[in-house]
C-alpha angles and dihedrals in degrees: 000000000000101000111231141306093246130038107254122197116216130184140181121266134230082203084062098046090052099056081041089063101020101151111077089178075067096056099042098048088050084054092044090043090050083044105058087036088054098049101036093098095033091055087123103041116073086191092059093055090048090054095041083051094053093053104048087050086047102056094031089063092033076061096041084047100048090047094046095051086049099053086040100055112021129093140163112224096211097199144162104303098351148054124215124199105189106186123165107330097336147089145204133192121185117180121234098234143103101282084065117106118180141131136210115223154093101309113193089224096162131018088231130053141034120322123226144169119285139186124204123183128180136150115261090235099056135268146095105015119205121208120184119186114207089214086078097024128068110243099230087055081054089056090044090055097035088048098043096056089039095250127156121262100211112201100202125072103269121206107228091252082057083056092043089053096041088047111018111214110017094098116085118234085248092067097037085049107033103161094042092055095047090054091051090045096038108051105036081058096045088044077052096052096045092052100055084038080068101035098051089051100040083052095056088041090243120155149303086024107043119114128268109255127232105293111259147063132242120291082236090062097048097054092040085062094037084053098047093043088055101048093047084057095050089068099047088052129199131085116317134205122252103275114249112220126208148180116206128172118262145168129229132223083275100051088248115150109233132136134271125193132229139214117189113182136168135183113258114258136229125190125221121185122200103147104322116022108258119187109241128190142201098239132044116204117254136183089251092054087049099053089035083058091045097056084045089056092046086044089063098044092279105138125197099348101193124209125233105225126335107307095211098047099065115171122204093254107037128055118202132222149215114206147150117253093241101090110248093012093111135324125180109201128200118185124194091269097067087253112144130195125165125189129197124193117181124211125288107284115218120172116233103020 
């Protein structure tokens, strides 16, 4: 363990990383699989796949890059009493001598992925570890190395924790404690991304996180709606309350927050009583009430109100009803007593859309 006589250079090799990778129908099926994942949800917008894409080819040359700079510029100095792995913009020493623990073997270091071989070196007292992965470095060079500090070569595949136990110390807490390290990695990212994912949309106002407007409509919208609601009770006829008017909140297509306003109208009432009270009112429902409020409706953008059952045929049990198909537009209701309301709500209102 007392390195070599003479300072050798090693560096990774391209050779190694091909055999490493040597099937490219492997590759290209990873890339194709990443691809129709990507683009699934994105089948009707060219610009999503474009973006999805984008991404895939980004990542795959950010990857390509990142590979080829380390084996460009990365090297161990294998010397008399020590061996150096200089990588990026760091460097690690171990001494030859008898504090230093390793093995040379297939390490399960992930449960996905390709195995190869690996060497780890650290002194038994701590410091600097060195991990070489034979899918960059030559194996002979790995010998060399393994031989050269007096570590065992394991011919059978070793879990991270069989490393740990053979040399003590040269496996990092993330491989001993996968899934531990994944949760601390992992959440405090995701927590990261879903908070830019809010902030980016609280700060263009986009739902569903975009701001309630001031609370009210135009004043176009309110006199289109006056005008429609008289004129609906002009041809009903008789002597109407006095409208309640309301805001309420509302979303539009989009899931943006906005306003609609509310009429609410009945006709006045008036008691009789001849043995029991009985609201009475001054108008009945006809047929020709009936055709005369739906050209009203179709007059103010209404198209095709239906009726709920025949308006001048009212039984005791069941009312009857004139409304446009848009759920909560407007509906006029007559019940078997004669007693008539009608309630108009406009669109969602959102300023500025």
């Amino acid at each position: 363990m007392s390195g070599v006589a003479e300072t050798v250079v090693m560096r990774p090799s391209w050779a190694a990383y091909r055999r490493f990778f040597s099937s490219p129908i492997q590759g290209l099926g990873l890339l194709g699989g990443a691809v129709g994942v990507g683009t699934a949800g994105f089948a009707r917008s060219g610009i999503g796949l474009l973006m999805v894409l984008g991404f895939v080819l980004g990542v795959a040359a950010a990857t390509v890059g990142t590979i080829a700079v380390y084996i460009a510029t990365s090297r161990v100095v294998l010397g008399p009493g020590e061996v150096q792995y200089r990588r990026w913009l760091r460097r690690s020493t171990v001494r030859l001598d008898h504090d230093v623990v390793g093995v040379l073997g297939v390490i399960v270091l992930s449960p996905v992925g390709r195995l190869s071989k690996v060497l780890v070196l650290r002194s038994r007292s701590g410091g600097p570890r060195i991990q070489l992965n034979g899918a960059y470095w030559r194996e002979d060079d790995l010998v060399r190395i393994a031989s050269a500090a007096g570590v065992a070569t394991s011919a059978d595949a070793l879990t991270t924790a069989d490393v740990d136990r053979i040399a003590p110390g040269t496996m990092p807490w993330r491989y001993l404690h996968p899934k531990s390290f994944g949760a601390l990695v992992s959440v405090p990212v995701i927590a990261a991304v879903v908070v830019g994912v809010i902030a980016w949309f609280d700060v263009r106002d986009i739902p569903p996180f975009d701001e309630q407007p001031p609370r009210a409509v135009s004043g176009a919208t309110a006199k289109a709606q006056d005008d429609m609601v008289a004129a609906l009770q002009y041809v009903v006829g008789g002597r109407w309350e006095t409208p309640e008017v309301s805001l309420t909140t509302c979303q539009d297509d989009d899931d943006y927050k906005g306003w609609q306003r509310r009429v609410d109208v009945s006709l006045a009432q008036a008691i009789s009583d001849e043995g029991r009270d009985i609201i009475v009112t001054p108008v009945r429902a006809t047929e020709r009430m009936a055709e005369a409020l739906e050209a009203e409706l179709v007059r103010f953008g209404h198209r095709d109100p239906y009726r709920s059952g025949d308006l001048a045929e009212l039984s005791i049990q069941t009312g009857s009803f004139l409304r446009t198909p848009r759920a909560g537009d407007v509906r006029i209701s007559f019940l078997d007593s004669g007693y008539v309301s009608l309630d108009a709500t406009t669109e969602c209102e959102v300023p500025g859309r």
